[in-house]
C-alpha positions as CSV (number, residue, x, y, z in Angstrom):
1,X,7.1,10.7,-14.1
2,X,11.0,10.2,-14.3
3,X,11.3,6.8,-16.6
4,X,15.0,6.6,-15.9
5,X,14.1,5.2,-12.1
6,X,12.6,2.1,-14.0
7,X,16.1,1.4,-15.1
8,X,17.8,2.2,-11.5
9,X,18.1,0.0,-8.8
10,X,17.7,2.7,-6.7
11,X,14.3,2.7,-3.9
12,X,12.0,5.4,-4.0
13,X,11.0,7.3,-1.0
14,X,9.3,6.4,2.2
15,X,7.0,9.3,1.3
16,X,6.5,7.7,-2.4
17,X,5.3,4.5,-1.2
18,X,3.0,5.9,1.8
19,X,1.3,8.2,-1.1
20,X,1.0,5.2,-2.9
21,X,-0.6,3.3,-0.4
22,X,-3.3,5.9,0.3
23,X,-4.1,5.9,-3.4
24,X,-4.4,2.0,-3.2
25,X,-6.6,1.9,-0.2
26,X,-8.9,4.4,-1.7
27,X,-9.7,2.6,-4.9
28,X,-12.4,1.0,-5.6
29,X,-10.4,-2.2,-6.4
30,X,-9.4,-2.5,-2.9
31,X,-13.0,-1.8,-1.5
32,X,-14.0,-5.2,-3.5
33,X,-11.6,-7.4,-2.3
34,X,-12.1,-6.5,0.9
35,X,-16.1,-7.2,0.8
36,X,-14.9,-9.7,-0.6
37,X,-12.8,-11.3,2.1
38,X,-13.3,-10.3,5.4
39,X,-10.8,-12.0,7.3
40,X,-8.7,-9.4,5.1
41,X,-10.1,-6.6,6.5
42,X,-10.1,-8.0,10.2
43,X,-6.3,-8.9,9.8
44,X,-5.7,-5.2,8.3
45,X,-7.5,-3.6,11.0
46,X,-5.4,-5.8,13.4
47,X,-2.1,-4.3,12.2
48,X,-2.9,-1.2,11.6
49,X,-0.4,0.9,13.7
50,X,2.0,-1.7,14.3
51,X,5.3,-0.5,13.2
52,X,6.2,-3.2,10.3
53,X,9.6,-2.1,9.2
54,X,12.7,-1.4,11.4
């Protein structure tokens, strides 16, 4: 992990933050809270595919 990005302003990559995703939505933290809620999951299931940022 480069530690010098913490001190950057700089963004990581698109690629960075879809990897990241995947890794969230594969937890088991993210499993609970969506049993947990399930107007979450309904409302995620009703973006998925939408194209969020420009």
């Amino acid at each position: 992990m480069n530690f010098n990005r913490f001190n950057s302003l700089e963004m990581e990559t698109e690629d960075h933050y879809r990897e990241r995703a995947n890794v969230y939505r594969t937890s088991p933290e993210y499993g609970k809270m969506i049993s947990l809620y399930p107007i979450l999951k309904t409302s995620i299931k009703d973006c998925k595919g939408e194209n969020l940022v420009a």
